[in-house]
Steps between C-alpha positions, in 0.01 A plus 500: 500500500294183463353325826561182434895615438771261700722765597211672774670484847449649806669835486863582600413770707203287699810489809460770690673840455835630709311716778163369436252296744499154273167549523317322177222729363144324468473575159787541238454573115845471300524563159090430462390535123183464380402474149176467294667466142672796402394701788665514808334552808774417772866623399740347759304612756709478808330630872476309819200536787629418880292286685179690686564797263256680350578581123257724242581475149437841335446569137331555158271239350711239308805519727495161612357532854234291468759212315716495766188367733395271288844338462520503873210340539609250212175564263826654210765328460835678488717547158812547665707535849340360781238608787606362851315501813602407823857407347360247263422543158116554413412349224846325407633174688872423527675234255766253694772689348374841670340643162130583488179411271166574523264312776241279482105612558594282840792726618230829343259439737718417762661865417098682510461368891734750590337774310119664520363764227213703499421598174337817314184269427365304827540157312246340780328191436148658447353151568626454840409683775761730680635271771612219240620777267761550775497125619526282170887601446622420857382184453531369210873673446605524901286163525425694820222377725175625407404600837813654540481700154119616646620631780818708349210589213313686802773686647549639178214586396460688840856669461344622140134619661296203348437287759141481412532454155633077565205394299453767230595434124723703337197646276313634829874731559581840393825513314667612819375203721627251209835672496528423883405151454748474230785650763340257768584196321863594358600546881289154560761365340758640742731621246796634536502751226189688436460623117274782453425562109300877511240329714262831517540518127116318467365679834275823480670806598310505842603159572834508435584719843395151734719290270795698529454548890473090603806473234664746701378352839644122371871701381498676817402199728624199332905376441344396126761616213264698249600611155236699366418651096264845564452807373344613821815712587375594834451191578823368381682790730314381806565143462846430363820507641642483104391653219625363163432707117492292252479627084573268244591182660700615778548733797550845455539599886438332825516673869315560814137660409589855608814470242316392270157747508706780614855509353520273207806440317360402150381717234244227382385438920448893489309466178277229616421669859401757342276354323311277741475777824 
């Protein structure tokens, strides 16, 4: 299925169900396929994520996990179906006759303001000390008032335990520290979806422990959706109220945490628990 193809339309089944709430999940994947050449990442992926839910994405290496974050946060561009957030589509905009094509970079970056990522690498500005690491998006993307953007910089950096680093460079962190800047300024951005992409991955195993924990803190204290890729299955069972498996392109099993690392259904969720506990 080809993006730029005439006949994309908002699903059938977007009305809601007989018995249902109506209630439009934040984030909808139908029928997502990506493709590098020949090789299929995405295979009609279809899974939705409820607004303030907390979804992990479970899996071996290769499954797509990470792909499905990056075309959220519109860095991959989808091969087929459509990604909608909020009811509207992502990274498609509507045609007067109701069909959909692919958006302009003006619509794109409208589409990021409504998402933050942390990502496995810190991906600071090593030039700029912490405070405008966190500041420099908020205003030049929010066009947010710099004083304004200082001030929501600080709280953060106090929610994360570095007040006192304001004036440090990134260089002068441990990995750790950088990895709570990095968190600091995704939620600077007040987001409404928070993408996690295995952000302990780079961390030291003593410093992974603190990351987890203020993750955990923000999930537990925050109405923020999260959709997070980790093979920190611990963490994953404390934090989620979803679990999805994905293999190959698609999703294996999906449930509550304790059906999933107690009682799964799946030969190949079995298999992969197994391996990683």
């Amino acid at each position: 299925m080809a993006t730029d193809s005439a006949s994309l339309k908002e699903p059938a089944d977007s009305a809601p169900a007989p018995g249902t709430t109506g209630v439009e999940p934040l984030v909808r994947f139908d029928k997502v396929v990506k493709r590098y050449g020949d090789h299929v990442v995405l295979d009609e992926l279809d899974f939705t994520v409820k607004r303030g839910e907390h979804v992990t994405l479970i899996g071996p290496s290769g499954s797509g996990k990470t792909t499905i974050l990056r075309l959220l946060m519109t860095l991959e561009k989808v091969s087929g179906g459509v990604i909608w957030v909020d009811g509207s589509p992502l990274s498609h905009t509507r045609k007067p006759d109701g069909s959909l094509k692919p958006a302009g970079e003006k619509q794109l970056r409208e589409s990021r303001k409504k998402i933050g990522m942390v990502f496995q690498q810190f991906n600071l500005f090593p030039n700029m000390k912490v405070l405008q690491n966190i500041t420099e998006a908020p205003v030049n993307v929010l066009g947010m008032e710099r004083e304004e953007a200082e001030t929501r910089a600080r709280e953060l950096l106090d929610m994360v335990g570095l007040a006192g680093k304001v004036d440090a460079h990134p260089s002068q962190l441990s990995g750790g520290q950088q990895q709570r800047v990095a968190i600091a300024r995704a939620l600077a951005m007040r987001p409404e979806i928070l993408l996690l992409d295995e952000v302990t991955s780079a961390l030291d195993p003593e410093l992974v422990a603190g990351v987890l924990e203020l993750l955990c803190d923000i999930a537990r204290n925050t109405d923020i959706t999260m959709l997070c890729v980790t093979h920190e299955m611990n963490f994953a069972r404390d934090v989620s109220e979803k679990v999805l498996m994905f293999d190959a392109g698609r999703v294996v099993e999906s449930g509550t945490p304790e059906k999933i690392f107690t009682d799964p259904e799946h030969a190949r969720t079995r298999e992969f628990l197994n391996a990683v506990l």
